[in-house]
C-alpha positions in Angstrom: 189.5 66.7 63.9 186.5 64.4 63.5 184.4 63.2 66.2 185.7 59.7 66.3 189.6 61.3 66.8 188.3 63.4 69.7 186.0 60.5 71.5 189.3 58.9 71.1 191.1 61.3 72.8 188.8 61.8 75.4 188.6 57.7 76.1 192.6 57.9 76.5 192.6 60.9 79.1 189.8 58.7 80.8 191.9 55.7 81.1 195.4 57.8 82.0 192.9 59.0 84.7 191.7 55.7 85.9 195.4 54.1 85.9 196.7 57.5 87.8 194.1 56.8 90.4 195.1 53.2 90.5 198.8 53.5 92.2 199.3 53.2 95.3 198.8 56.0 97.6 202.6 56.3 98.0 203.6 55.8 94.7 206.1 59.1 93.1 203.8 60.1 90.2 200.9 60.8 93.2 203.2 62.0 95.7 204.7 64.7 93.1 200.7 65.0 92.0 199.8 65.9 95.4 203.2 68.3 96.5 202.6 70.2 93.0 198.8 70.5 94.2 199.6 72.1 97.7 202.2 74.2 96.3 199.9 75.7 93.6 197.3 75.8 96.1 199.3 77.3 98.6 200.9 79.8 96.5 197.3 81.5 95.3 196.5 81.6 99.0 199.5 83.5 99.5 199.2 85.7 97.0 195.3 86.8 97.3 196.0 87.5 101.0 199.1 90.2 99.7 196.9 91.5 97.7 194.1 91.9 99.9 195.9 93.3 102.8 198.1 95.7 101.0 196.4 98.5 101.4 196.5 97.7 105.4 200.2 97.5 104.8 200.5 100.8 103.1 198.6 102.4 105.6 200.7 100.7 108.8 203.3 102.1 107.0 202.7 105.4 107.1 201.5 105.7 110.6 204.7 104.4 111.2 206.7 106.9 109.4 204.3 109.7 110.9 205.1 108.3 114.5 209.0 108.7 113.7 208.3 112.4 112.5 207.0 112.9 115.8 209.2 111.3 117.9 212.4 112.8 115.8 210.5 116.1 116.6 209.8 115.1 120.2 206.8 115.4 120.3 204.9 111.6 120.2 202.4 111.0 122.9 201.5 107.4 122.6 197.8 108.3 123.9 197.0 110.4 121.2 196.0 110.2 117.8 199.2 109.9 115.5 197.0 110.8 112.5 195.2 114.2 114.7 198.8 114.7 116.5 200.6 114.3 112.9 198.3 117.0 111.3 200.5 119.8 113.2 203.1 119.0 110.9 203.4 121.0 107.6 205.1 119.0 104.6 206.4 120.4 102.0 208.4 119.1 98.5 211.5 120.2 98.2 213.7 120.6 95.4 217.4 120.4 96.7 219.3 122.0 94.1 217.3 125.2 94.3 216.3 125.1 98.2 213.0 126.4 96.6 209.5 124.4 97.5 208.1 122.9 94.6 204.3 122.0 96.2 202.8 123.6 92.8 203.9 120.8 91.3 204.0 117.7 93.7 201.3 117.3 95.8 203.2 116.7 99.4 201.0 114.8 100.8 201.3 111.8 98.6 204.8 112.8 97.0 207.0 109.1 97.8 210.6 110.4 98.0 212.3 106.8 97.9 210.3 106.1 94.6 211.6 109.6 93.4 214.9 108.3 93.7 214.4 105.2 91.4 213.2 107.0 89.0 215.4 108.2 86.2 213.3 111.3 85.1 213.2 112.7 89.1 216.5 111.9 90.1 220.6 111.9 89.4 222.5 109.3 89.4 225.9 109.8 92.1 229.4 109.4 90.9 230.3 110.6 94.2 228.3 108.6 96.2 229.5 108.7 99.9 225.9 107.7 101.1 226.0 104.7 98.5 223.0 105.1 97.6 223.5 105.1 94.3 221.3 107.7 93.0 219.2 110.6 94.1 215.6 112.6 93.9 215.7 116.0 93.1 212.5 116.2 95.1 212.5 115.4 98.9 209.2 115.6 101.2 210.6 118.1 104.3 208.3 119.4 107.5 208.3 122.3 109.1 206.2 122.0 113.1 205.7 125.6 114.0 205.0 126.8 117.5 201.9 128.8 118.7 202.6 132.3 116.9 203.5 130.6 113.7 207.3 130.7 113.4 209.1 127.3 112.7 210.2 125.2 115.5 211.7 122.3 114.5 212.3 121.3 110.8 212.7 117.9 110.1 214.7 116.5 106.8 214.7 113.0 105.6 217.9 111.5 105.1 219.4 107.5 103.9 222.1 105.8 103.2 224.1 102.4 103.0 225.5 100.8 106.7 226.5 97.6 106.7 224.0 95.3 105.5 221.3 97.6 104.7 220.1 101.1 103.6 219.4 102.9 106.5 215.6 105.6 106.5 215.2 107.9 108.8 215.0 111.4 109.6 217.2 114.5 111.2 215.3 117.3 113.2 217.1 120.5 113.0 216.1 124.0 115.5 214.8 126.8 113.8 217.9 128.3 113.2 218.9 125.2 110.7 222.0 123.9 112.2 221.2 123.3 116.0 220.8 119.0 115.7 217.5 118.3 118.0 217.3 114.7 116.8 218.1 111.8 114.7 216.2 109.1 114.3 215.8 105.8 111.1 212.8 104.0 110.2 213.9 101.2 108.3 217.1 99.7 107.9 218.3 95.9 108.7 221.7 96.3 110.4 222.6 94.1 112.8 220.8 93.6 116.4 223.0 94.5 119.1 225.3 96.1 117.0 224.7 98.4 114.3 221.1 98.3 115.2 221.8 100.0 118.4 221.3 103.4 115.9 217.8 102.5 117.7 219.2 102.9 121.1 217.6 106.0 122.8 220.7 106.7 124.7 222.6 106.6 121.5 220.0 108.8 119.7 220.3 111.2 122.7 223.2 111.8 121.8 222.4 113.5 118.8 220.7 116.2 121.0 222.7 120.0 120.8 225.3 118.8 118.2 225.9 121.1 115.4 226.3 120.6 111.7 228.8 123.6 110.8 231.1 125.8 112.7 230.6 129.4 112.5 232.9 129.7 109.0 230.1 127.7 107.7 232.4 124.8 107.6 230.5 121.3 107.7 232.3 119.5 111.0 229.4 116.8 112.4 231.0 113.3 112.3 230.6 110.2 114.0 233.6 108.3 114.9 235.8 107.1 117.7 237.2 109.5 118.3 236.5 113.6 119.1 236.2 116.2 116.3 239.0 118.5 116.2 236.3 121.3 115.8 235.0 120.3 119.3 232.3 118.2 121.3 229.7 120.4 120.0 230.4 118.6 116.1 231.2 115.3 117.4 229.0 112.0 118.4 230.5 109.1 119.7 230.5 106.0 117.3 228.4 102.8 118.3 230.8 100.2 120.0 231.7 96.7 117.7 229.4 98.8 114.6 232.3 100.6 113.3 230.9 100.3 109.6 227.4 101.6 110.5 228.6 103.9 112.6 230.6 105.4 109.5 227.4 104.7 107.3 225.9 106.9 109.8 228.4 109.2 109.4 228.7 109.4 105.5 224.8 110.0 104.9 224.4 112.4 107.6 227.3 114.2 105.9 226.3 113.6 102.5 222.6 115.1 103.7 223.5 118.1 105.2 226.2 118.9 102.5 226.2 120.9 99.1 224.6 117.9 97.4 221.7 117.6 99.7 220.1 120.2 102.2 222.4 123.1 102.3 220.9 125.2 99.8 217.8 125.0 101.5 219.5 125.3 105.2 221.1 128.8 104.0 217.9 129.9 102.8 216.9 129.2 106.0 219.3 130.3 108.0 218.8 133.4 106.6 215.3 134.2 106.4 214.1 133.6 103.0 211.8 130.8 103.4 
């Protein structure tokens, strides 16, 4: 291009420039100029403060999941220091078709079980998919709180699955003996207020409190419904009144958890002294 073509050029930007400036104030081409301009604006705004406060975000969100450890585990003084008061907790990864602890090769203090789950080389995908959850980590982050002499107290199990409108995070705390229910208690999950997300009730989660998971044939028999178990009160918690889906959400993943394609290799390990 010689210089005359581009001096051209740059003359003809000039005047577009000048006659742009010329409308009117209200005129379409400037209003447009002007919307496009905030938008763009706007939207860089938006995204440099994500970016910058991410790492707050990350870190509110794990104080958050460490308060639900220890309020599932009954043990969250509001006073304290959830970081100090979370420390008692010992984490470990497990891998759920072995029951065996797998800490040699995931690090459990940074191990992310829900990103386990997307990924294809560290989890299954279901076919039988009660939880619809659609697929599965091998690997799960699990916590044992141990009293003063060192023998396990409470052991607390993450555990997720589909409601009605949403997946639903949380955790189930389990006495030493592995099948004496001390709590249950989600995290996350977007059901609806006043409805399904009364899973957020305390005197719903209370109920949780003394309930079993199998009968002495080693039978799984915890559900959530309407109505009682016919294995008894001690297997049976009442469903949450006008959530009937959630309430069987609940039910399928707390099933689906506990059963022979989640913790139940582990729990008989457990249960009989091997870990």
């Amino acid at each position: 291009m010689s210089d005359d073509q581009k001096q051209d050029d740059v003359q003809t930007s000039q005047n577009a420039f000048q006659r742009f400036m010329a409308l009117p104030s209200d005129s379409v081409p400037k209003t447009i100029a002007v919307a496009v301009t905030l938008c763009l604006v706007a939207s860089m705004i938006v995204s440099a403060v994500s970016v910058a406060l991410r790492p707050v975000q990350e870190v509110n969100k794990l104080r958050d999941k460490q308060i639900n450890v220890l309020q599932v585990a009954g043990v969250y003084d509001p006073a304290a220091d959830v970081t100090e008061a979370f420390s008692a907790f010992e984490p470990h990864v497990l891998e759920l078709a072995t029951g065996e602890f797998v800490d040699a090769q995931y690090d459990p203090a940074t191990f992310d079980d829900v990103a386990a789950a997307a990924d294809p080389e560290l989890s299954t995908s279901l076919s039988d998919d009660p939880a619809g959850i659609g697929s599965q980590s091998k690997f799960v982050t699990v916590y044992f709180l141990r009293d003063d002499a060192g023998a396990i107290d409470k052991v607390i199990l993450p555990v997720y699955g589909y409601g009605l409108w949403s997946t639903l995070y949380g955790f189930i705390a389990l006495e030493e003996n592995g099948n004496d229910i001390f709590g249950l208690q989600f995290y996350s999950h977007a059901e609806t207020p006043g409805l399904g997300a009364e899973v957020d009730n305390p005197r719903w989660k209370a109920l949780w409190n003394g309930k079993k998971l199998v009968d002495d044939s080693g039978v799984l028999q915890i559900n959530v419904a309407k109505s009682a178990s016919p294995a008894g009160a001690d297997y049976h918690v009442d469903a949450l009144a006008g959530a009937t889906l959630t309430s069987a959400g609940v039910n399928n993943l707390v099933r689906f958890w506990m059963g022979e394609n989640g913790f139940t290799p582990f729990l008989t390990k457990l249960k009989a002294g091997e870990i």
